[in-house]
C-alpha positions, 0 to 999 in steps of 0.5 A: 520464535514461533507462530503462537508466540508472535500472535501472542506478543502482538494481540497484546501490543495492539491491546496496550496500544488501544490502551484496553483491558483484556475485559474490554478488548475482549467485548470490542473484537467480540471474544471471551476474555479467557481467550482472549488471555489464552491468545495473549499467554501464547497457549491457544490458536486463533482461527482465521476469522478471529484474526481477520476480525481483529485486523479489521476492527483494529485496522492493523495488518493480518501480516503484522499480526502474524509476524510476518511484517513489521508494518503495522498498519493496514494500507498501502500508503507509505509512513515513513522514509523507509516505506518509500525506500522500498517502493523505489527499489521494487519500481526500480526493477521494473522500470530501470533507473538511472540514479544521478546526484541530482535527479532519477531517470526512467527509461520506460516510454510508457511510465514517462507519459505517465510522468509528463501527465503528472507533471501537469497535475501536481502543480495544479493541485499544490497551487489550489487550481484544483482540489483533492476531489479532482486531483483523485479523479483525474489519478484513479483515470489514469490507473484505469488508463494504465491498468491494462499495460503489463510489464514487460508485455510488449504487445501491450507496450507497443499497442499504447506508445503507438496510441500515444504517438498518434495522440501527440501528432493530432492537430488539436 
């Protein structure tokens, strides 16, 4: 199946779904209607900018639209069971596990501060001791702290498990 044959097979699902007409899904994404109906007959070629345009205002995914995923939506955040599958399997690259019947393991000392932090964190959130607010405060602080660490970059590994060890040994 081509380019154009996915596109048009997707605009049309996304207009259905929205449950439009070509004529008012054409005024929504700011289109004449005749092209609209080219794209969706798989005969016309939109530019980029229809196709960026289209991906925001329907919050869809560019990648879906051009068949290139089958993930619909436009975010990051995992909507189903498969989703988080393949989270694991790409983390599971980069941080070694050991998958036991009961439990997963990591290896790597950086991620495991990481883990030991969160550990703190969770259970406050799901309690009620804190709300969200605070919960994506604390997060987005630790992806601050965290962001600068690479992968496989031992300097930097180093640099920050040497900071940590000295952070655990401070009477305080």
């Amino acid at each position: 199946m081509g380019e154009l044959e996915i596109f048009a097979i997707r605009i049309k699902e996304l207009r259905t779904s929205l449950k439009m007409t070509q004529k008012e899904f054409s005024e929504y994404i700011g289109i004449k209607q005749q092209t609209l109906s080219g794209y969706e007959r798989g005969i016309m070629k939109p530019p980029l900018d229809i196709v960026k345009e289209i991906a925001a205002k329907c919050n869809v995914s560019i990648d879906w639209l051009c068949g290139l995923s089958d993930k619909i939506k436009n975010t990051d955040e995992p909507e189903t069971y498969a989703d988080i599958i393949d989270l694991l399997v790409k983390v599971e690259k980069s941080l070694y596990f050991h998958v036991g019947r009961k439990q997963i393991t990591v290896e790597d000392k950086v991620f495991q501060y990481f883990l030991k932090d969160w550990g703190h964190m969770l259970p406050l959130l799901h309690n009620g001791t804190i709300d969200n607010k605070l919960y994506k405060l604390w997060l987005d602080d630790k992806k601050k702290e965290y962001a600068h660490i690479h992968l496989e970059n031992i300097n930097e590994i180093d640099e920050f498990l040497s900071i940590m060890r000295d952070l655990e040994k401070a009477p305080f």
